[in-house]
N, C-alpha and C positions, 0 to 999 in steps of 0.2 A: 211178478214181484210185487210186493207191499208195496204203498203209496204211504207216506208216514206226514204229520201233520208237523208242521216246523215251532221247535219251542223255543220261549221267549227265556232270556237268561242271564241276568245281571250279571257281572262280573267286573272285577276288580281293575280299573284302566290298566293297571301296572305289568299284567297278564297278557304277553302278548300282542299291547295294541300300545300303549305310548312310554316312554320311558319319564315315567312321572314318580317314580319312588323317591325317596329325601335326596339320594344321591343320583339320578336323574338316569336312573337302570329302570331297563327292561326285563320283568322277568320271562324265561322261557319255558313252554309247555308244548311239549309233544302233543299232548289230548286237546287242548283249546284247536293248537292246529291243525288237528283233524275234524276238529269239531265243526267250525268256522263255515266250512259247506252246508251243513245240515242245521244251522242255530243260528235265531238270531239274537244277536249279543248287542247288550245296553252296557258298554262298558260306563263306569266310575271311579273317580278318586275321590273319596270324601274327603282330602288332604285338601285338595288340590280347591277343592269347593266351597270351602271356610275360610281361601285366601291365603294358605301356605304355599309358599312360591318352587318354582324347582328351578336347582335342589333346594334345599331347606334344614332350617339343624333340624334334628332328632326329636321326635313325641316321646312320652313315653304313657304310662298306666301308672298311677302313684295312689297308696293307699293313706288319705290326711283324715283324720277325727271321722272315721269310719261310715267316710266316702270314697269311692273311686274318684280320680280327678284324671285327664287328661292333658299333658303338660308338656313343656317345653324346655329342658332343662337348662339349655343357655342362656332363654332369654327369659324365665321364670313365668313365663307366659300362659296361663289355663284357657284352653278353648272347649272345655265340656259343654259349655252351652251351646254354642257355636256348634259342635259334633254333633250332639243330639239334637237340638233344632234342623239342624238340616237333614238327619237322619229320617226323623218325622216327617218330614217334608217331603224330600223325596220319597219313600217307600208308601207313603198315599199317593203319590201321583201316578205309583204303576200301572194300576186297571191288573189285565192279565198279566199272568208273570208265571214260569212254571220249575221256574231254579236259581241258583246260586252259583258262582264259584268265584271266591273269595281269595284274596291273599294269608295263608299261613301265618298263624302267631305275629299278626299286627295289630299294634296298639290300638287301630280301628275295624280293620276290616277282620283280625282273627275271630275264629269262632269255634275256638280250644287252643290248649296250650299258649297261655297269651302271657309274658312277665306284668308283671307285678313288682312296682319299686316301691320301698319306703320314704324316700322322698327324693328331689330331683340330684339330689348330689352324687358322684360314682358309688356307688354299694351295690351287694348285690344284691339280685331281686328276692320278694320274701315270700312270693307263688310262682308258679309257670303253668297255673291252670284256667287260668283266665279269660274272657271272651273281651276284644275289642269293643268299644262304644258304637259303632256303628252295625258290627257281628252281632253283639245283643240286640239289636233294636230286629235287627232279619229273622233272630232265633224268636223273639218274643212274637213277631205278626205272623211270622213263615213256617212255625218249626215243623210243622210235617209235610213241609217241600221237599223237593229235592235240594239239597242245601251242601255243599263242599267244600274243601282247600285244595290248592293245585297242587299241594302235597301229598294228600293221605289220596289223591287219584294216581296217583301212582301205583296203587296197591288194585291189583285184577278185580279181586272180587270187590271192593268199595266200587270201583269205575262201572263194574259190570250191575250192580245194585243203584248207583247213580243213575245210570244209563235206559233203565229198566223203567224207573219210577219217572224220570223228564219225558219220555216218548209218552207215556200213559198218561199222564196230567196234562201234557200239549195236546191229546187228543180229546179227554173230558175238558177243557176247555173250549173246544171248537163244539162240542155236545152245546156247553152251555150257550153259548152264543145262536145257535138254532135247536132250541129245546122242544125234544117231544115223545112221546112216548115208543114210537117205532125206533127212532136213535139211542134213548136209552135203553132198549129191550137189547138192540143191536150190539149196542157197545157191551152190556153185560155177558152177551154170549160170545161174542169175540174174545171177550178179557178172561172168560170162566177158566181157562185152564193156568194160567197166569195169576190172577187172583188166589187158585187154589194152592198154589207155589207158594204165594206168600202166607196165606192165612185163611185155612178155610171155614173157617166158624166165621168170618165177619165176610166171608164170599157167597155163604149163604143168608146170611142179614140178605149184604147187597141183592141178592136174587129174590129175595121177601118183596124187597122195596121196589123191584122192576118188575114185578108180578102185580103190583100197586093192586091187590084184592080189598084194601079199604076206601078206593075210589080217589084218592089225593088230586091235588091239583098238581100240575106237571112241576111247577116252582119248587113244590115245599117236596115233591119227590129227587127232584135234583139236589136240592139242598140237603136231606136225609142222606143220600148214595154218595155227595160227595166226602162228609163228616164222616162216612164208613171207607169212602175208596183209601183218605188220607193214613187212616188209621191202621188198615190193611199193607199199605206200602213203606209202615213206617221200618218196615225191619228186613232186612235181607231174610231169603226163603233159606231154607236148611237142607244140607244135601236131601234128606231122607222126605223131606216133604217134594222133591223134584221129584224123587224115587217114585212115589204114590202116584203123581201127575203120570210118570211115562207107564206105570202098570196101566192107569186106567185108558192111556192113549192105547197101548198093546190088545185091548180088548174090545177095540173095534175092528182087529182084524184076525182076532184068534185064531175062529171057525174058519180061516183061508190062508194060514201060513204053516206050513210042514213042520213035523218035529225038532226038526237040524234048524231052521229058522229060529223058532221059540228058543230054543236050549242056546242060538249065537247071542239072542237079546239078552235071557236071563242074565249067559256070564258077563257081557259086557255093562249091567247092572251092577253085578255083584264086584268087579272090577272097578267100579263107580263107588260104590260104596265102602269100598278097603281103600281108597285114593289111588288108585295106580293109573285110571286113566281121568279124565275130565267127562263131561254129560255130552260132550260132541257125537263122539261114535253112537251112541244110544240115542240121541235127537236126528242126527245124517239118516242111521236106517229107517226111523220110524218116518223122516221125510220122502223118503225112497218109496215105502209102504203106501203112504199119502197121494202119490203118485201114481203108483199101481194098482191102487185099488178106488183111484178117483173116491178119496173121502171128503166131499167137500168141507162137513163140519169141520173136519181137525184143518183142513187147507187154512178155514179162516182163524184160528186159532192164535193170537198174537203171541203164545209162551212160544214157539218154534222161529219167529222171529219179532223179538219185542222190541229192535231198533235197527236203524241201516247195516246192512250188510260191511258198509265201505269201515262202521264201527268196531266191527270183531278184528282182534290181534290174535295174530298166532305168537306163541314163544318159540323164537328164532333157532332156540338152541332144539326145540323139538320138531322144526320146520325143517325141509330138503333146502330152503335157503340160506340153512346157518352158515358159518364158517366151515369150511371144510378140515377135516380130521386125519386126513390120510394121504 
């Protein structure tokens, strides 16, 4: 079994860990609480750290002579400075850091869908596209982190692309921290088939750079690999680019697997790519393969498992766990 390196991960106090929102709630997440084994979490309330007491009235985002303002609508009170000083503040004091997960469309911590009032009085709001003051400040120094709301993780493939990009960055971080040419040769060939999932034009950059043929010093080569690995994981992989990944895994065992073999992978490919099944069936046998045919390369391979096992969900209603029907 994989050994995975533990990432670090800001997160929203209100999330599972203190009931410090205006109204003195907790919010609940299924995923933090699974997570919580495997992560180590730096919760925050930037409310709560600018001296707004809990509970507390209501913030809100107001648009005045075309500024954003940070307010208080009871007590007419503007703490933008206040927000963003401390926003600056903390987010240099991180060091490593390898994610996010933020509170949903809050006046500080969102980082989408955020209202927008035109002034403190009841109206209604004049955006809902908005990013929090202290969300902007994450999106402007972090934005090709792993970065989320404990809302839009709700959504499989977000969580599964969140999930994908914090194990990978928690483990080039630990690169960085003992840097050297064997680790990073290592960690590129580990990452190749994962990397290629995501983006392979900038998988082969990265392999330029860990080939280091211009002689670099290992610094400004980590720094090169890192500026490409960010930019590579900025986007979820596309079925069809998974597609290529598992062709090229099948052709390490070609010359050793029977007709009826190849033709059960093909359809469960092709099945893959009409949506009828997910990439499981087709990753499970080619793990099987891996197995039987003692391949080491693909063994180390991080695309076959790019985070804790204890992390993968099955959907209940397609599991023998469901509710019973009959």
């Amino acid at each position: 079994m994989r050994t995975f390196v533990t990432p670090k991960v800001v997160i929203s106090k209100c999330i599972e860990f203190e009931p410090c929102r205006y109204n003195a709630q907790i919010i609940a997440s299924d995923f933090v609480k699974m997570l919580k084994p495997h992560v180590e979490f730096l919760p925050v309330c930037p409310e709560s750290e600018i001296g707004l007491g809990v509970p507390r009235d209501a913030i809100r985002l107001v648009a005045l002579q075309e500024t954003t303002r940070l307010m208080q609508p009871k007590t007419g009170r503007d703490v933008t400075k206040e927000m963003k000083s401390f926003a600056q503040d903390f987010l240099s004091s991180l060091g490593g850091i390898d994610g996010f997960i933020l509170k949903a469309s809050s006046p500080t911590c969102g980082i989408r869908n955020t209202k927008i009032y035109p002034g403190i009085e009841k109206v209604a709001p004049i955006s809902r596209t908005a990013t929090g003051l202290f969300g902007d400040a994450v999106i402007e120094r972090f934005s090709r982190f792993a970065i989320e709301d404990e809302g839009r993780l709700r959504n499989a493939r977000i969580k599964e692309h969140f999930l994908k990009r914090l194990f990978t960055l928690a483990r080039f971080r630990e690169l960085k921290a003992t840097p050297s040419m064997k680790n990073l040769i290592n960690f590129h060939k580990e990452n190749k088939f994962l990397l290629m999932s995501y983006n392979q034009a900038e998988m082969k950059v990265m392999g330029n750079i860990a080939a280091n043929s211009d002689q670099k010093p290992i610094s400004e080569l980590i720094k090169d690999y890192e500026a490409h690995l960010l930019k590579a994981l900025s986007r979820a992989p596309r079925y069809t680019s998974n597609i290529n990944v598992l062709m090229h895994a099948l052709g390490h065992f070609s010359d050793r697997l029977n007709d009826g073999e190849k033709a059960m992978f093909l359809d469960m490919l092709q099945r893959y790519r009409e949506g009828k099944v997910t990439i499981c069936p087709a990753t499970t046998l080619l793990k099987a393969w891996i197995v039987r045919f003692d391949e080491e390369y693909l063994r180390t391979q991080t695309f076959f498992e790019p985070y804790p096992q204890d992390l993968m969900e099955i959907d209940p209603i397609s599991s023998h766990k469901g509710r019973d029907l009959w």
